[in-house]
C-alpha positions in Angstrom: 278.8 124.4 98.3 276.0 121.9 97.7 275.6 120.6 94.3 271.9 120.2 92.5 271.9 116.6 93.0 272.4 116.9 97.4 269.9 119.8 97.1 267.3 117.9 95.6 267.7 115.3 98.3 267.4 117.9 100.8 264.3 119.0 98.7 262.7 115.8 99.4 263.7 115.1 102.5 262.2 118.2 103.9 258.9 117.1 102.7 258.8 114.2 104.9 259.7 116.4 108.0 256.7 117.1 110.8 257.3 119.9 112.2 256.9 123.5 110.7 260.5 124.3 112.2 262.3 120.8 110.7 260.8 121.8 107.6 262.2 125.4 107.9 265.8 123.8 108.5 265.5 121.6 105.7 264.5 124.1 103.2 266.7 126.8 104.2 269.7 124.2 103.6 268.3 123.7 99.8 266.1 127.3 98.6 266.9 130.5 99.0 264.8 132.6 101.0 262.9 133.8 98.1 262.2 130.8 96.1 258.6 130.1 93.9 256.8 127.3 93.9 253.9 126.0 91.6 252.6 122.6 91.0 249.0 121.6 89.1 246.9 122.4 92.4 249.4 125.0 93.9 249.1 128.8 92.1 252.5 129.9 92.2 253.9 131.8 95.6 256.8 133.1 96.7 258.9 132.3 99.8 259.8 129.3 102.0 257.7 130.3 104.9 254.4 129.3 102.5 256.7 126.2 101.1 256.6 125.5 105.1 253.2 126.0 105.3 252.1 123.9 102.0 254.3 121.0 103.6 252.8 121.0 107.1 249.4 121.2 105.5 250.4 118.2 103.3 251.4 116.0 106.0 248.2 117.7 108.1 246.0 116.0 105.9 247.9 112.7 105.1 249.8 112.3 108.1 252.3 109.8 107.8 252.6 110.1 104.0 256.2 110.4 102.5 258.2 110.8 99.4 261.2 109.2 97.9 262.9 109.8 95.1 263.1 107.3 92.6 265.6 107.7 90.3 268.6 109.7 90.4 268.5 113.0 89.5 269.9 114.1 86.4 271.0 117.8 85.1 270.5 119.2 82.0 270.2 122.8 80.7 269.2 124.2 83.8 266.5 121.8 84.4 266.8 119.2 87.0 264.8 115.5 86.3 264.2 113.2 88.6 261.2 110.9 89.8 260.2 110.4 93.0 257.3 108.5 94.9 254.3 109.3 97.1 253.5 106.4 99.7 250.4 106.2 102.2 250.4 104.1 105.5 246.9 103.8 106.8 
């Protein structure tokens, strides 16, 4: 069994995947099927097929864009912390 800290790197890692499938993989290795999501710009949903389909979008329009995490994540109370990084190669 994974532990929270190896799932969020899956997490992250699956946002800087290309393909709708090797984001599929990814997730499904992290989230359960019928995970939520919500960010500031994001209402919240349901399911990884429209976390696939949020991430493929993402990269649609900043195409070789990718995250990293920063720091290591921490645990507490149920809530995972952990800051990662956006970068943009024109």
């Amino acid at each position: 069994m994974k532990n929270i800290i190896e799932n969020i790197r899956l997490y992250v890692d699956a946002w800087n995947e290309t393909t709708p499938k090797a984001v599929k993989a990814k997730f499904s290795e992290c989230c359960a099927p019928d995970m939520t999501y919500t960010d500031k710009t994001t209402p919240l949903f349901t399911g990884i097929y429209k976390l696939v389909d949020l991430v493929t979008g993402s990269y649609q329009k900043t195409p070789g864009r990718t995250f990293s995490l920063l720091t290591q994540p921490e645990y507490f109370d149920g809530q995972v912390y952990y800051t990662w990084a956006f970068r943009y190669r024109v």
